[in-house]
C-alpha positions, 0 to 999 in steps of 0.5 A: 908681038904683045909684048914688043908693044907693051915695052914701046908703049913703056918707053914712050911713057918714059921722059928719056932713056938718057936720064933714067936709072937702073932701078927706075928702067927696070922696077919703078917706070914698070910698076908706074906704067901698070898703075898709070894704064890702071888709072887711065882706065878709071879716068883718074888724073895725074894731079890725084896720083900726085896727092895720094903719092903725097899720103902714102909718104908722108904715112911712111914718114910717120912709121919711121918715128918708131923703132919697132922693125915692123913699123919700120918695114911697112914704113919702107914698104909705103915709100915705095908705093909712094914712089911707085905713084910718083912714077906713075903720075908722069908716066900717066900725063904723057899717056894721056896728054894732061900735062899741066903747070899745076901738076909739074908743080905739085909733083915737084913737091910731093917729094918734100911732103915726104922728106919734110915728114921723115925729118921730123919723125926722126927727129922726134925719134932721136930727141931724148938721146941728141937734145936740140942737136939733132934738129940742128943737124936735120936743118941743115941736112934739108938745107943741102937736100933740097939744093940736091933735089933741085939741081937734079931736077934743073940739070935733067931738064936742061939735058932734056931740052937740048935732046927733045927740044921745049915740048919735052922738058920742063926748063923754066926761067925765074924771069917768065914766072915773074911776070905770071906770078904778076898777071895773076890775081890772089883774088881769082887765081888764089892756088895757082899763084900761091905756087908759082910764088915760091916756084919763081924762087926755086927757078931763081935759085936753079939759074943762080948756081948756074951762071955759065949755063945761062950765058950759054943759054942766053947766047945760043937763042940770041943767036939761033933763036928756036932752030938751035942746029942739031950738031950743038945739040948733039954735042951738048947731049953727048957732055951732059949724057955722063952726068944725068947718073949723078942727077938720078944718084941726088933724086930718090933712089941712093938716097932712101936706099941710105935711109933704109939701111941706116933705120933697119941698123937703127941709126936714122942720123947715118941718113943726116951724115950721108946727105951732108957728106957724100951727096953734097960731094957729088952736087958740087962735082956735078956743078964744077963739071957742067959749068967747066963744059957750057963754059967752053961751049961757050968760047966756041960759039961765041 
């Protein structure tokens, strides 16, 4: 009986079944949700597993400037535990309802802290044999990371919207933050507005490799206003459910598993060609694929 309470408590600390992965199901939400009862009984906030989440990948970026396999493994050993946090977070402020804008914020960008690291140490690591070319490549691989991240994150969101409407999803439109960024004062709301600077730009930048999604988006609340009906829901759910495997494929979890294997060979820029080449694959193919859907939700509702 314990035990069935213990995996609904579990699911429940889980955004969704529908966007989670193998690895997440079954190591990662495990381990977080242990962590986040931990720091629940500590009184610890989700925004404080946030930082630490922060220096534990960043320390693991670190160790990756060296090519000694120790470091290397402590290394991988850290991003994990970073990682594990970064589930915990989550899975921390569902439990506890202490959810906040700040705390979407902030982890949204622990995982450049970490990867901004990592770039940098391989980098350095590799400077003496490529020169300036490898930082040439690093740059242009964070270029496409981050369109990846965000696109993952977006296309999540948007899934999570239609499935457990706006209070479980974190779907935001650059025009709203806008007017925040606006309303606050530099003075009086220094952090706050320092974020949502550049996170009006990151939403924009979401909604712009979007458009047939916004049209659709714009259509349906003109039309249904909140009450969106549950047949198109369900329909959306059922077109967009084959997709959240790419989303989860551009997060976190193919991508440090190329990592590791490419610093265990000690070949750190097989990491840089595998970004640039077959995740930049799949970000285009999951575009063209929920464009080509909204685009015929589209017709029919219109």
């Amino acid at each position: 009986m314990e035990k069935e309470i213990r995996k609904m408590e579990l699911e429940a600390s889980l955004k969704s079944l529908d966007t989670e992965e193998f690895i997440d199901i079954h190591f990662y939400r495990p381990i977080g949700y242990r962590w986040a009862l931990f720091f629940k009984r500590l009184g610890i906030s989700p925004n404080t597993v946030t930082v630490a989440s922060i220096f534990l990948g960043v320390a693991a970026g670190i160790l990756f400037y060296f090519e000694d396999i120790k470091m290397t493994l402590c290394g991988i050993f850290l991003l994990i535990w970073a990682n594990s946090y970064d589930s915990a977070d989550g899975q921390l402020a569902r439990l506890t309802g202490q959810k906040s804008e700040i705390g979407r914020i902030l982890d949204g960008v622990s995982g450049d802290f970490w990867f901004i690291t990592i770039y940098a140490c391989i980098c350095l690591r590799l400077t003496p044999e490529w020169g300036i070319w490898i930082w040439l490549l690093a740059a242009i691989t964070g270029f496409f990371h981050s369109k990846q991240a965000a696109m993952a994150d977006y296309y999540r969101n948007i899934h999570l919207f239609f499935l457990k409407g706006k209070a479980g999803s974190e779907l935001d439109n650059s025009a709203q933050q806008k007017e925040l960024f606006k309303s606050l004062s530099w003075k009086n709301d220094f952090i706050r507005k320092l974020f949502i600077f550049f996170y009006k730009d990151y939403t924009a930048s979401q909604e712009k490799l979007t458009p047939k999604f916004q049209l659709l988006f714009n259509s349906i609340k003109e039309k249904y206003g909140d009450n969106i009906p549950q047949t198109f829901k369900d329909e959306f759910r059922a077109l967009s459910k084959p997709l959240m495997k790419y989303t989860n494929i551009l997060s976190f979890n193919t991508r440090v598993i190329a990592l590791f294997i490419s610093l265990l060979i000690n070949k750190p820029w097989i990491y840089f060609v595998f970004e640039i080449t077959v995740l930049n694959i799949l970000l285009v193919y999951m575009i063209m694929s929920h464009e080509s859907f909204c685009g015929m939700l589209n017709k029919k509702t219109s």
